[in-house]
N, C-alpha and C positions, 0 to 999 in steps of 0.2 A: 327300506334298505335300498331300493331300486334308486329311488328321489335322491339319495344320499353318496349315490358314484358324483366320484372327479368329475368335474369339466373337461373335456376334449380340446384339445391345443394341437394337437398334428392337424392343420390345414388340409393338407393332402384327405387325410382320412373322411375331412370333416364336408368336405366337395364331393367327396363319393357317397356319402349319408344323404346329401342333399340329392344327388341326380338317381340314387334309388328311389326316396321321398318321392319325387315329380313321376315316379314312373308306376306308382300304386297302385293308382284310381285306374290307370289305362292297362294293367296289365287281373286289374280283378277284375274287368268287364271284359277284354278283350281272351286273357290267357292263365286263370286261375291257379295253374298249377306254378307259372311263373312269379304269381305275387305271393305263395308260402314261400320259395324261394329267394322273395327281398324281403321279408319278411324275418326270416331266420338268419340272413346276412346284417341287416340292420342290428338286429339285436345281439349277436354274436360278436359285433365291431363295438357295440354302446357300452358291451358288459368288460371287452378287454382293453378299449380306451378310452372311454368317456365320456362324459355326456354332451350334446350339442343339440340346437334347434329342432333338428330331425328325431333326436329320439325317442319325442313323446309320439310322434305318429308311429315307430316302432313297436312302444310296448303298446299302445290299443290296437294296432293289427294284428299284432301275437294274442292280444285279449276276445280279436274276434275270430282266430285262428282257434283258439281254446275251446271259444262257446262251439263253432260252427262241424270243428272235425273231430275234437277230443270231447266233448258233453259234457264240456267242466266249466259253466256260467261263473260260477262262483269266484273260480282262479282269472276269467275273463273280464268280471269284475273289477279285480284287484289291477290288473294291467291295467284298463282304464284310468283310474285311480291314479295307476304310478303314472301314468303319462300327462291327468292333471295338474298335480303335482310336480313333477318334474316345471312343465312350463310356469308354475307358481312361483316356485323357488328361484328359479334362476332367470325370473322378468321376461323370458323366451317372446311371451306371448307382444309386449313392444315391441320386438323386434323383428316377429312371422314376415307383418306385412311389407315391410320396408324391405325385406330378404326377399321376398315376392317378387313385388310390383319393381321396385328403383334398382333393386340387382340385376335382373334378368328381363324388364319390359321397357322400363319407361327411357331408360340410358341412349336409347336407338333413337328418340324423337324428341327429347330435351336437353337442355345443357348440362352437363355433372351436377352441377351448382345447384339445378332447379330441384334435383333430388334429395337434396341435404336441407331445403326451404322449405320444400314442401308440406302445404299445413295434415295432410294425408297422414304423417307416421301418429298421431294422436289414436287412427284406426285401427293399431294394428292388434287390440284386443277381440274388438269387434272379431277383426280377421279369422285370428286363431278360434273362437267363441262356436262362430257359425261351423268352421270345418270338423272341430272336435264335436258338437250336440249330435251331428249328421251322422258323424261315425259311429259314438258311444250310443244312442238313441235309437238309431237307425240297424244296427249290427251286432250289439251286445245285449243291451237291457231288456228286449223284449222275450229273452231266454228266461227270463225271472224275475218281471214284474208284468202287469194288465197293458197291452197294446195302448188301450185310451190315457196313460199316464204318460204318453210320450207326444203327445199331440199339442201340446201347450208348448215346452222346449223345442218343440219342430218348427213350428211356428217363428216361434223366437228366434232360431238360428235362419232361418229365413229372412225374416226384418235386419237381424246383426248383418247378413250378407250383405241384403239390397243395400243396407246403407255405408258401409264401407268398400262396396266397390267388389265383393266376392261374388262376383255373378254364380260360378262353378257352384259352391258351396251354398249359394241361395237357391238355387235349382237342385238341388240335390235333397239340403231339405223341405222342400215345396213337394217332391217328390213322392218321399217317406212319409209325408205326413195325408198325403190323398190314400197312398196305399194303407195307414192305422185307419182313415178312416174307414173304409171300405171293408177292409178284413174283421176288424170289431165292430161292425154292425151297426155304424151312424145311418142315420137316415140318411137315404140320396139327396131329399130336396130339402135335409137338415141345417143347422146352425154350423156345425163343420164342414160341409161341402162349402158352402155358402161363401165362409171364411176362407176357403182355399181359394175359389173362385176369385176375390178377391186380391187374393195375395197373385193368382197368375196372373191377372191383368197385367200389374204393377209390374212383373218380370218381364210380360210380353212389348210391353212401352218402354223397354229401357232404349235410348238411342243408341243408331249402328246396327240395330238387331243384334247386339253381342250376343245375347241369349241362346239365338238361336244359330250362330255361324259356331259358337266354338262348344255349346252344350245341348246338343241337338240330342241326346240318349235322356236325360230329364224330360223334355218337353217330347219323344216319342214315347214315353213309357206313362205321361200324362197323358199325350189323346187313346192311348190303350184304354185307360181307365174311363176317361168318356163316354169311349164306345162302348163298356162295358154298360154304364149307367144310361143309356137311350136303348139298346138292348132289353135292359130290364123293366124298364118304364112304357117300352114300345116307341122308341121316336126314332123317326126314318132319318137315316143320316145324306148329306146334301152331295149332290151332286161334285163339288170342288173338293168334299171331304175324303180323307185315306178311310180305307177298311183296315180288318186287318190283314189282309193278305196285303195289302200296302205297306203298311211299317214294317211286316216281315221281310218284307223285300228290302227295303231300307236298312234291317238290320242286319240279315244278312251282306249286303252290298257292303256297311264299314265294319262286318268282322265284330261287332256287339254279341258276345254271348251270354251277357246280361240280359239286352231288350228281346233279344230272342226269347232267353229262356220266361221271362213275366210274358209275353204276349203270348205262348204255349200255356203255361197256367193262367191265366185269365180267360181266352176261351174256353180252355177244360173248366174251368167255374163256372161260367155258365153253360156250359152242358148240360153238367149236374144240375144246377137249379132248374134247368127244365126239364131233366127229363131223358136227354137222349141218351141212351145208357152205352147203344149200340157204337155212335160214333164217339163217342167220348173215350171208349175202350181203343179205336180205329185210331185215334190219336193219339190218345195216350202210347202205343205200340208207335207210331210214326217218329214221337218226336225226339225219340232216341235217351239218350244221356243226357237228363235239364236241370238234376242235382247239384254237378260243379257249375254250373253258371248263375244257380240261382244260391251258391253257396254264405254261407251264413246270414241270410237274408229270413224274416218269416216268409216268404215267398216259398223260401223252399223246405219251409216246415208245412205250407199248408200244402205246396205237392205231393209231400208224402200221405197226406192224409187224402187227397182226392184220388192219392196212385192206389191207397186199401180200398176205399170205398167203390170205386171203378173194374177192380179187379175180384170183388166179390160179387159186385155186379154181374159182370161178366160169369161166374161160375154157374150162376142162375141161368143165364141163355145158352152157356155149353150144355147146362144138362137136358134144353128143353132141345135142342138139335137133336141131343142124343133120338130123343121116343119119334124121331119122327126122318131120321137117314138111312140109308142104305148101312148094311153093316160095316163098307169098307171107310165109308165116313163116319161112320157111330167112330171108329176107334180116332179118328184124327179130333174129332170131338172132343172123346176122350182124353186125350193126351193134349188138347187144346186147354180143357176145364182145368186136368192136373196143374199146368203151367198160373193159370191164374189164381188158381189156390194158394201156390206155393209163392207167389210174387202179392197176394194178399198178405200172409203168414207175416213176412218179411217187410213190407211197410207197419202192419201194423205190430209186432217187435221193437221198430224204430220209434213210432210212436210212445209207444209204451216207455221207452227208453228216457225220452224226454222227459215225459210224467212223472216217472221218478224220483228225477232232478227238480220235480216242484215247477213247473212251467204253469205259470196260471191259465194260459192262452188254450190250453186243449183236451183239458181233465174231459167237456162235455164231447169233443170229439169222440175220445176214446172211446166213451160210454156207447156212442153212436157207433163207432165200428163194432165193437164186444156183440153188442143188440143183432147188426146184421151179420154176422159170422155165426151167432148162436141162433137165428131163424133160419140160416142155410144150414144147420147143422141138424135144426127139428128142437132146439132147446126150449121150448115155448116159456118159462118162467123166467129164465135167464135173460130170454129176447126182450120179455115185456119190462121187465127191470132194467133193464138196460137202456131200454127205451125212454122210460120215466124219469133217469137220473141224467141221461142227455139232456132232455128236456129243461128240467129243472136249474138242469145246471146251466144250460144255456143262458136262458131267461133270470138267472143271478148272477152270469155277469157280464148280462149287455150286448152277447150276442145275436141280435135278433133274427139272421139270416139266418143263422144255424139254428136255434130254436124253429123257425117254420119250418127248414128241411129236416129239423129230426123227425117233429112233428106231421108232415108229408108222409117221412118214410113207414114211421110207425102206424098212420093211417094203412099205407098199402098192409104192411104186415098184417090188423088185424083185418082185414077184408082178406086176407089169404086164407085165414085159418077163422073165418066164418061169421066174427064177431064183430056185427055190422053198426052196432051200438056207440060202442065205441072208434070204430073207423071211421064214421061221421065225426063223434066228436074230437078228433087230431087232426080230422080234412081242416074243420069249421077253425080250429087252433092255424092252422099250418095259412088258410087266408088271411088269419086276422095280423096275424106275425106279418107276412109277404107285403100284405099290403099298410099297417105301418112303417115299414123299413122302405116303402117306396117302390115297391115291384110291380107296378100296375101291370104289367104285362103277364107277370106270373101269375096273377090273381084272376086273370080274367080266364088264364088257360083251367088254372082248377075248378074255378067257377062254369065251364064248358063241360068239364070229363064231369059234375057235377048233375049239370042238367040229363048230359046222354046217359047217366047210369040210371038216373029216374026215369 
């Protein structure tokens, strides 16, 4: 029904769709709560006058609006959808580019003439191709289908970019597609990384450095993930290179509450993979409010789940302060533990919430928080099952990381409660996992607490 509104003929109207349109991308990284707000004007203008160029990037922002704030993939779906269709129907998509590039760029430095010859508007599928995969792929689908289903069409609108000229749109999904690989559990020194690597070259060589003067949050949210990946392998990063307290500072400086909020979950991920439970809580408390920044992104579905598992963490070191403070700190203890229980509670709710809705992405999660909220509870059947269907479920489908740290975790578990049999055998699971997925670093650390417990 949506595909099936009028055409738009008020001009006036139809130049105000467009300079919303251009303001999307900069106001969901820079001020989220402002792009629900074009968002809801776009389509509110589409629905009571008509359809124009702009309105299929309307309905897939209302579709990622759905998945991201209201937990309704399925109706976000559907928007999608109508915003392919729409551009189906009504040829939109020959015409993106040339409404792009020869309206608004190229006018300033060639003659009228050259824009109307130009052999370029043949691109302008390409155009549309690459910016729509990034959005729908990147922002909807992964609410309800496997992460690794979207790695192929990432790719794709990537190649569609670099060769029509959409640098933006080819950086973006170059982007999304290091991040599926990485969250679903490809190998580091895999066939996907590999691929990616490849595709960045090719971005990094484009001439003028367009790349990187005018899409500098792709390629800062790419060396994140680097560093993420020499971290976990152990390779010392080079002297000319940023840390992260480097791109922080960078993304901080242009007001990015996007790059912000992924370079807060990305070291919070590796905390957790190694271990530090202490600062990873220290941080998790610092980095404030990284939900709307990392809004309908999985980004900010796996925050939620490293915010339960950090915060159940944490209830385990409040209660060991407890047996060992002065009384007047036993209570702040206390009242310290209460806070992380209740803010456990509450991610893992959201969680759950998800699950519901059928998200393929985090049944094994759940399983893994259920497991450690029922061994801080003393649940021992409930723990070990829990534990086992993490596992399992990890390891069917494809996440390898999560399979070693459930496998990790459930090791500690049974060595808590004595049953050293099996604690070896989920250590000896939790190596073999780490070090397929490429963690040489992690591997080497269990393979140490290994040695010193013998």
């Amino acid at each position: 029904e949506l595909a099936s509104l009028p055409r738009l003929t008020d001009e006036r109207i139809g130049m105000g769709l467009r300079i919303s349109e251009l303001l999307l991308t900069s106001c969901y990284q820079a001020q989220p709560t402002m792009f629900a707000l074009l968002v809801f004007q776009m389509v509110r203008a589409t629905l009571k006058h008509g359809i124009n160029v702009s309105s299929s990037d309307a309905f897939i922002s209302y579709g990622i609006i759905l998945c991201g704030a209201f937990r309704e993939p399925q109706r976000g779906r559907e928007m999608a959808k109508a915003g392919q269709l729409i551009l189906e129907k009504y040829e939109f998509k020959k015409s993106r580019a040339t409404l792009g590039a020869d309206g608004l760029i190229y006018y300033w430095t060639a003659p009228l003439l050259d824009t109307l010859l130009r052999e370029g508007h043949h691109l302008g599928v390409e155009f549309v191709e690459s910016r729509f995969i990034y959005a729908v792929e990147g922002l909807i689908h992964h609410w309800s289908k496997p992460l690794r289903d979207s790695l192929e069409p990432l790719r794709e609108g990537n190649r569609l970019g670099m060769e029509c000229g959409d640098i933006e749109s080819a950086g973006f999904n170059l982007d999304f597609y290091l991040a599926r690989a990485y969250y679903s559990g490809c190998q580091i020194g895999g066939k996907a990384v590999t691929e990616f690597i490849d595709g960045h070259i090719k971005y990094q060589n484009i001439e003028g450095g367009h790349s990187q003067r005018f899409h500098i949050t792709s390629e800062l949210d790419i060396e994140s993930y680097f560093l993420a990946f020499k971290k976990l392998r152990g390779v010392e990063i080079q002297e000319d290179e940023r840390d992260f307290d480097g791109i922080l500072a960078v993304a901080k400086e242009i007001g990015n509450q996007s790059l912000h909020g992924n370079i807060y979950l990305i070291r919070l991920d590796l905390k957790v993979f190694f271990g530090e439970w202490e600062e990873a809580a220290e941080m998790l408390h610092s980095a404030g409010n990284v939900q709307d920044a990392l809004f309908a992104k999985y980004s900010g579905v796996r925050w939620t789940i490293l915010e339960a598992l950090i915060s159940i963490q944490a209830t385990r070191f409040s209660k060991k302060m407890l047996t060992s403070w002065k009384w007047r700190q036993r209570a702040y203890a206390m009242l310290t533990s209460w806070k992380w229980r209740q803010r456990a509670y509450a991610s893992v709710k959201r969680v759950r919430g998800w699950a519901k809705k059928k998200n393929p992405n985090i049944l094994h999660n759940l399983h893994l928080l259920d497991a450690e909220l029922a061994s801080v509870e003393g649940k021992k059947k409930k723990a070990i099952s829990h534990y086992r269907d993490a596992i399992v479920m990890a390891e069917k489908n494809g996440f390898l990381q999560d399979q070693a740290l459930s496998s990790e975790l459930a090791s500690l578990y049974f060595d808590s409660i004595g049953d050293t049999r099996q604690m070896s055998i989920h250590r000896e699971n939790a190596i073999r996992c780490y070090s397929e997925w490429g963690a040489t670093a992690k591997v080497e650390q269990l393979q140490t607490r290994t040695t010193c417990a013998n």
